[in-house]
N, C-alpha and C positions, 0 to 999 in steps of 0.2 A: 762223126761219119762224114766221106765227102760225098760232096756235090752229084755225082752217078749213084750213090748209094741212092739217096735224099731220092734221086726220080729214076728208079729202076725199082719200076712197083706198077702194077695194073692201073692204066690209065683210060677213066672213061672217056668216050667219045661225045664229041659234041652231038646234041642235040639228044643226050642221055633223057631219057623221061625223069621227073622229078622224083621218083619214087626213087629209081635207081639210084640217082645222085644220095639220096638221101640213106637211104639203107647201106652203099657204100663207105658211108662218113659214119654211120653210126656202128656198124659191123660189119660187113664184108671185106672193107678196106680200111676199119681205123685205125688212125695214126699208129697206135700203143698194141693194140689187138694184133692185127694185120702186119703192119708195116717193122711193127719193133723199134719205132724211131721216140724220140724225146725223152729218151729212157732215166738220162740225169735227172731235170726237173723233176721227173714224174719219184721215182727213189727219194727226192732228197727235200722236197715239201710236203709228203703224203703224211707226215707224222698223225694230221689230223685231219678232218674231212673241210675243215675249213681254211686250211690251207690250202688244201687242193681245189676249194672250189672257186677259191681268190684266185691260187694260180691259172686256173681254166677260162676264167671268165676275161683274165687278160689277154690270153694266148686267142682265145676266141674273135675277142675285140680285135687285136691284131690280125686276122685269118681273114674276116670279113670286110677288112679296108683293104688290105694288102692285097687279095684275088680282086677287087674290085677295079683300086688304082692299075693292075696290070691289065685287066681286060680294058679297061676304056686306054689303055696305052700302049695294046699291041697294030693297031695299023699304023702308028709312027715309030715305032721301035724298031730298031736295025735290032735284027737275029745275031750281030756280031757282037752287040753291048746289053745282051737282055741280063745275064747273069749280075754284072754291074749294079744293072735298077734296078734289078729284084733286092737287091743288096739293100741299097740308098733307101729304097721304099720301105722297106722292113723296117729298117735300123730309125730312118726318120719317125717312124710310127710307132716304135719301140717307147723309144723315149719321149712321146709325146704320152704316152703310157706310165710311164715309168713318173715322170712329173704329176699325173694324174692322179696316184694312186700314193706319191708322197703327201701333196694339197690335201685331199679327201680322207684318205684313209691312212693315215701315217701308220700306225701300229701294226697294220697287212704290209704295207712297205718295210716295214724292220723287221717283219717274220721273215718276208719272201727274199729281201735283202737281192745279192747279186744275180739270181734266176732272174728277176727280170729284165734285167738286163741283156742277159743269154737266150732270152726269145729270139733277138737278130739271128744266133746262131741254129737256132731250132731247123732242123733239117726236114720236119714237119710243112713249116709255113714255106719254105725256098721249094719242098717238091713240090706243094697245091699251085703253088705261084708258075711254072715251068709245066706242068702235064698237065694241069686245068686249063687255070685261069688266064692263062698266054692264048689257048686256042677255042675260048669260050665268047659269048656274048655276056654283057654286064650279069642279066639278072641272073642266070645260072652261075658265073664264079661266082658272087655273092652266098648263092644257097651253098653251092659247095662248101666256101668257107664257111660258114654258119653251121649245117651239120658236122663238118670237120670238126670244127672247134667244140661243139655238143657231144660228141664222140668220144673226143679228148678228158675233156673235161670229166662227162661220166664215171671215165677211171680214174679220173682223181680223185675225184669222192668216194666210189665205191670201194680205191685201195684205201683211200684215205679214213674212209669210215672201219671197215674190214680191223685196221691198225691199230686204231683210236678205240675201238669198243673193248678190242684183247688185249691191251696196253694199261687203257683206264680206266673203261667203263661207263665211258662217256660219248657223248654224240655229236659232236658241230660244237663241242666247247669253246670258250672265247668266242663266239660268233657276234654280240653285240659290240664285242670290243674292237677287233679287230675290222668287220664287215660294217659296224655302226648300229645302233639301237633298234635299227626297223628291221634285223635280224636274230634279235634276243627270242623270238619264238624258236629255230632252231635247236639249242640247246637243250639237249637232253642226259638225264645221267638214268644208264641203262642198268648199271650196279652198282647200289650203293655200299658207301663204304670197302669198295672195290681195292684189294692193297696192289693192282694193277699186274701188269706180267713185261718188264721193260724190254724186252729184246723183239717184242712188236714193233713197240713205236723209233726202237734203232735201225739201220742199214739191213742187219741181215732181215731182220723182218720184213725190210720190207720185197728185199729178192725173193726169201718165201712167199708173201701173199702176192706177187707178182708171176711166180711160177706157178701157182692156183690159178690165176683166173686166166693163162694164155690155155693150162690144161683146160679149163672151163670150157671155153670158146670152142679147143678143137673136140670136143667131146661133143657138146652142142650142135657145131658142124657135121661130124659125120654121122649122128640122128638125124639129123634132117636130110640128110643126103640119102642115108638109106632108105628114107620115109617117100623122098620122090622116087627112089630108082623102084622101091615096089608099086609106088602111081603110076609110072609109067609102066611096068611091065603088066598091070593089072589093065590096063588101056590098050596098049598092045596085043593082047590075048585074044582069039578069037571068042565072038558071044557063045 
């Protein structure tokens, strides 16, 4: 997607109350939910919930330096080179990511393979960077990245779970191996002896379980929506 995609999307305003920021990053405006953006990664590591949750927790890690390093960088940034540093700053932080997770966790690095990489490219992190975090003070980019990133993340697991249960029958499988031992509680097999169902945990499956849960949201929405407009007409009303 480019760059006007990436920030042509509801942009809160500074000095957003905490709530808002946060309910935005988590529904109103998430990335995956709302925006439609990181659609690759989000397809193409969800096989299992622990993929996605490796991949989320990167993406997040990145989200919350990157909004940070741009806010304490927008009173010296010329408007004419910001697209540039958003660049540099991502991409820098990428792979200081990416070396992280080869040291620590190798086995999540040979799942996740070149998506991490592709975080630079994540039109996610470049639009928080550019409608946030350029016209924010520190602490707020920061929370915005952080629920972004929690937002994000959420749907990775919950496609990724979603996949992995009708697939195999299992739950955050691999989770000590890959996430390391102090994630072996995780693991759960939901059905045993499950002879699995594979077109879950393939591509198409996963655009299916992805066109569930945007239906989800927008169902969800317009309950709610109807549920204020008879608040308010019920307020409205003479006593």
């Amino acid at each position: 997607m480019s760059d006007a995609a990436a920030t042509d999307t509801p942009k809160p305003r500074e000095g957003t109350p905490w709530a808002r920021i946060a309910r935005d990053g988590l529904w109103d405006n998430n990335v995956v939910l709302a925006q439609l953006l990181a659609l690759c990664p989000l397809l193409a590591v969800t096989g299992t919930a622990t993929n996605g949750l490796g991949m989320g927790l990167a993406s997040t890690a990145v989200l919350v330096v990157s909004n940070s390093v741009v806010s304490l960088l927008r009173p010296v940034m010329s408007p004419q080179v910001r697209i540039p540093v958003y660049i540099v700053v991502i991409a820098t932080l990428v792979t200081l990511v990416d070396l992280f997770l080869n040291a620590y966790v190798h086995q999540l690095h040979k799942v996740l393979g070149l998506f991490i990489a592709l975080i630079v490219v994540n039109c996610a992190i470049l639009g928080r960077a550019e409608s946030f975090a350029s016209k924010s003070p520190l602490p707020a980019a920061a929370f915005d990245g952080l629920l972004s990133g929690l937002g994000f993340t959420a749907v990775l697991v919950v496609l990724g779970g979603v996949r992995e249960i009708i697939g195999s029958g299992t739950l955050f499988a691999g989770a000590s191996q890959l996430l390391g031992p102090a994630f072996g509680f995780l693991e759960i097999t939901l059905i045993p002896d499950y002879r699995g169902f594979l077109i879950a945990i393939l591509p198409p499956g996963g655009f299916l379980a992805l066109g569930f849960l945007l239906a989800g949201k927008r169902i969800l929405d317009r309950r709610a929506a109807h549920r204020r407009a008879i608040a308010q007409a019920r307020a409205a009303a003479p006593a």
